[in-house]
N, C-alpha and C positions, 0 to 999 in steps of 0.2 A: 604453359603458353603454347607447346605445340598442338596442344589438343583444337586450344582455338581457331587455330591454323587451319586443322585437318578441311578437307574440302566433306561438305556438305551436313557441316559443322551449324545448327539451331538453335539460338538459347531458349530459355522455356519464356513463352509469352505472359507477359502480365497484364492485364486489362487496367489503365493506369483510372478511368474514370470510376472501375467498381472498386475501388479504394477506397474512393471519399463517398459513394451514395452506395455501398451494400457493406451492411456492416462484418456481417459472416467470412465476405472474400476478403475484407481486410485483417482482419484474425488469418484467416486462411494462410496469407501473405509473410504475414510477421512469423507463425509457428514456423513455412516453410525457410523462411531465410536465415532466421536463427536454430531452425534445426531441433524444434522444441517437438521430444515424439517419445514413445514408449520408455525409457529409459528414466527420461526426467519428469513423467508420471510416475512411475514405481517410487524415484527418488522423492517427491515431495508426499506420499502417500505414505510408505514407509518413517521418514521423516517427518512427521507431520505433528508428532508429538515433543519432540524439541524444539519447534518454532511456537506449539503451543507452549511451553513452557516458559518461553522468554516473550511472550506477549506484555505481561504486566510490565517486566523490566521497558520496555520499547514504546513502551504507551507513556509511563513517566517521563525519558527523555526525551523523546520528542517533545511534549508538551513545556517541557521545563526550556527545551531548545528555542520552542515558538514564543512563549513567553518573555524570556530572556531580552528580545527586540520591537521595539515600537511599531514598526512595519509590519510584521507577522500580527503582534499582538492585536492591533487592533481595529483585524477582522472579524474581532470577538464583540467587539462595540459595534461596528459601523457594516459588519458582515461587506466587506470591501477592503480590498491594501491598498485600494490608491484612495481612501476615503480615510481624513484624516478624525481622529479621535475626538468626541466631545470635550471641551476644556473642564466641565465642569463634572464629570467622571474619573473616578478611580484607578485606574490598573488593576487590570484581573490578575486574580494569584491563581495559584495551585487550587487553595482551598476554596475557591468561588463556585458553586454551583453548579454555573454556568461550565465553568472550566472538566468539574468532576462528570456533570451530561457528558463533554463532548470526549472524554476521555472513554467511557461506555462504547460511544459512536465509532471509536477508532477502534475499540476493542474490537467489536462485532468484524468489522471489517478485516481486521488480521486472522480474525476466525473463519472467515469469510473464503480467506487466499489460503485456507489448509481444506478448502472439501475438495470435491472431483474434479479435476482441471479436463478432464474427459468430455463432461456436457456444455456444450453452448450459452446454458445457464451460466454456470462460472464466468465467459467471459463480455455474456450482458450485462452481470453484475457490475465486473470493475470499468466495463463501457459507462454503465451509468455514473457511475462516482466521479470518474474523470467531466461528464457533460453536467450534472450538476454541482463541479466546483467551479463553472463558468457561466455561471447566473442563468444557465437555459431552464424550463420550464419550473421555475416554480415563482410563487406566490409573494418570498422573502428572498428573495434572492442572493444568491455565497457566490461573491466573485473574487477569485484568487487569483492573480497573476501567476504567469507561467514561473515566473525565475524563482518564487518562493516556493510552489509545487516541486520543480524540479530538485531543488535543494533538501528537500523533506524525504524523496525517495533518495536521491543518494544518501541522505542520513542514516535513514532506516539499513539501507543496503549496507552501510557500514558497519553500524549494529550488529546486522546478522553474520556478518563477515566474521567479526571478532569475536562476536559469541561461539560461532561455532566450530571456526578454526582452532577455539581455544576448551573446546570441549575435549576431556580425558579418554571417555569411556566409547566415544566414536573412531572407528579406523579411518585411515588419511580418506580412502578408496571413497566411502559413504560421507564426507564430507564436500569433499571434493562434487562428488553430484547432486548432493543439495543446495550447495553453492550456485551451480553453475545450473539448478533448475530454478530456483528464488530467482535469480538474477535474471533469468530470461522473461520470467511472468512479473516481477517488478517493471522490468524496460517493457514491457507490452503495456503495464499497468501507466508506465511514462506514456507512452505513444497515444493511450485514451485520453492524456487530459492536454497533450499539443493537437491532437486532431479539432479542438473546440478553441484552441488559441493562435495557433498558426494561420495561413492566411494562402497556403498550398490548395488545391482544388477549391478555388473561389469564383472559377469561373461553373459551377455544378450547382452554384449555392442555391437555383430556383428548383435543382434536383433533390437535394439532400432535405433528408426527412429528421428531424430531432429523434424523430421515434423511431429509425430508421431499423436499430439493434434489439427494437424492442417488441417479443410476444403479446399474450395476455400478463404474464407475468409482470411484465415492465409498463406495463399500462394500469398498474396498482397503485397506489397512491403511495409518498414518502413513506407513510408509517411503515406499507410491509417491510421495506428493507431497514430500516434503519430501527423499529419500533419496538413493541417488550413481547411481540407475535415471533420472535426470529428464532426456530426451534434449534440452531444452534450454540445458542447463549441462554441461560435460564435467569429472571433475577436475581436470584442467589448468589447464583454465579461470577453477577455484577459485581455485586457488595463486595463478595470475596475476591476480585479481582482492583476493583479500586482501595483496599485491604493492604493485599499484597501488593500494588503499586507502590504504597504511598509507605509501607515497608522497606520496600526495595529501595527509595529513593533516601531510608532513613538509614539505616545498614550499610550501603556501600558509598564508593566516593564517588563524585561526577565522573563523567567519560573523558570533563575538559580541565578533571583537577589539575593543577600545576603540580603537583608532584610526581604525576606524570604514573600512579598506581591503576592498575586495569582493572576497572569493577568485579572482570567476568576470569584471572587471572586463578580462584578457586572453583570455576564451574568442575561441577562432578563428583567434587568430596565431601560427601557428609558434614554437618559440623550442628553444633546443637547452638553455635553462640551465633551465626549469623544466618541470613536469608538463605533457602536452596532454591537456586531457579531454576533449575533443572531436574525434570519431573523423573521416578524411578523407573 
């Protein structure tokens, strides 16, 4: 407090307009205030192999989570939550098609948030995901309400909390800063998809460009990102991953079993009789 006191005392300037119409100074913005820098690069870089590891785990529950509720669910139908369900349609399961696509779709994407957090790229990417889960430029439009977004990444964050927390063969030291680097590029990865549903810099809005965050790259069509071109996912890779989802979800017990048993309670030791999510 006395610092702020001191005479001749600055805070550092924020340009509050190039928040909402430059996408770069608002990345800029968020790494500076949450303090996201060398450190929690090494850590998710280094780490990057354990969060691969529990991707299949994290892709079933989520999915088993979205499902579980009519609201979530049936954005799967109506690509809309506030668009109510056809009556004369089914309930998607696990095993729908439908469901096993977008389960891929979500894969890619956590494979996605383990490459270089260093390039711009990385965080056009989850700029885009966050603007096309709100029906902006495309064709079919996925409009997601914020409250179930939001809910989805503190899921996830939870996930990873317990996952990793409860990892053997990591030191407190190295989890501790995976943690607290996930969590930062998670909450940024929040902040891309309230930027598109919030209603803050509205008065910018004949400024603001959709494509604002976007190079050549981002001026590619849905397929590149999402499509079977994505050289960090192989088909193979797919199969074996929806594989070992649908494994994982057979093998251990929910996260919301009432027995109250912690799925990830063995991560780290060997066993020949159930799932290893955790890669050697």
């Amino acid at each position: 407090m006395e610092r702020l006191l001191d005479n001749g005392f600055q805070p550092k300037h924020v340009d509050r307009k190039a928040l909402y119409v430059n996408f770069e100074e608002r990345i800029k913005y968020l790494h500076d205030f949450l303090e996201f820098g060398i450190a929690d690069v090494e850590a998710l870089v280094t780490g990057a192999k354990y969060v691969k590891a529990l991707i299949p785990t994290v892709v079933t529950l989520v999915y088993e989570k979205l499902l579980q509720r009519d609201i979530t669910s049936r954005a799967f139908h109506t690509r809309s939550t506030a668009k109510e369900k056809p009556e004369d349609e089914d309930w998607l399961t696990e095993d729908t098609p439908q469901i096993q696509r977008r389960k891929v779709f979500l894969r890619w994407y956590l494979n996605r948030l383990c490459q270089d957090p260093t390039k711009m790229e990385f965080w056009r990417y989850i700029g885009k995901v966050g603007m096309m889960h709100s029906g902006q430029l495309r064709m079919d439009p996925l409009s997601v309400e914020y409250i179930h977004i939001g809910a989805c990444i503190g899921y996830i964050q939870d996930i990873m909390i317990e996952a990793i927390m409860s990892h053997q063969q990591l030191s407190l030291r190295r989890k501790i800063a995976l943690l607290r680097a996930l969590t930062k590029v998670l909450w940024i990865q929040n902040d891309m998809f309230a930027r598109w549903h919030v209603k803050d810099g509205d008065e910018f809005a004949d400024e603001i460009s959709l494509m604002s965050m976007d190079d050549q790259e981002g001026q590619d069509k849905e397929k590149r990102m999402f499509g079977s071109n994505d050289s960090s996912v192989s088909q193979e890779e797919d199969k074996s991953s929806l594989r070992s989802a649908n494994s994982t979800l057979h093998s251990s017990k929910s996260r919301t079993d009432p027995t109250g048993v912690c799925p990830f309670a063995n991560l780290g030791k060997a066993s020949s009789t159930q799932t290893k999510i955790w890669a050697n």
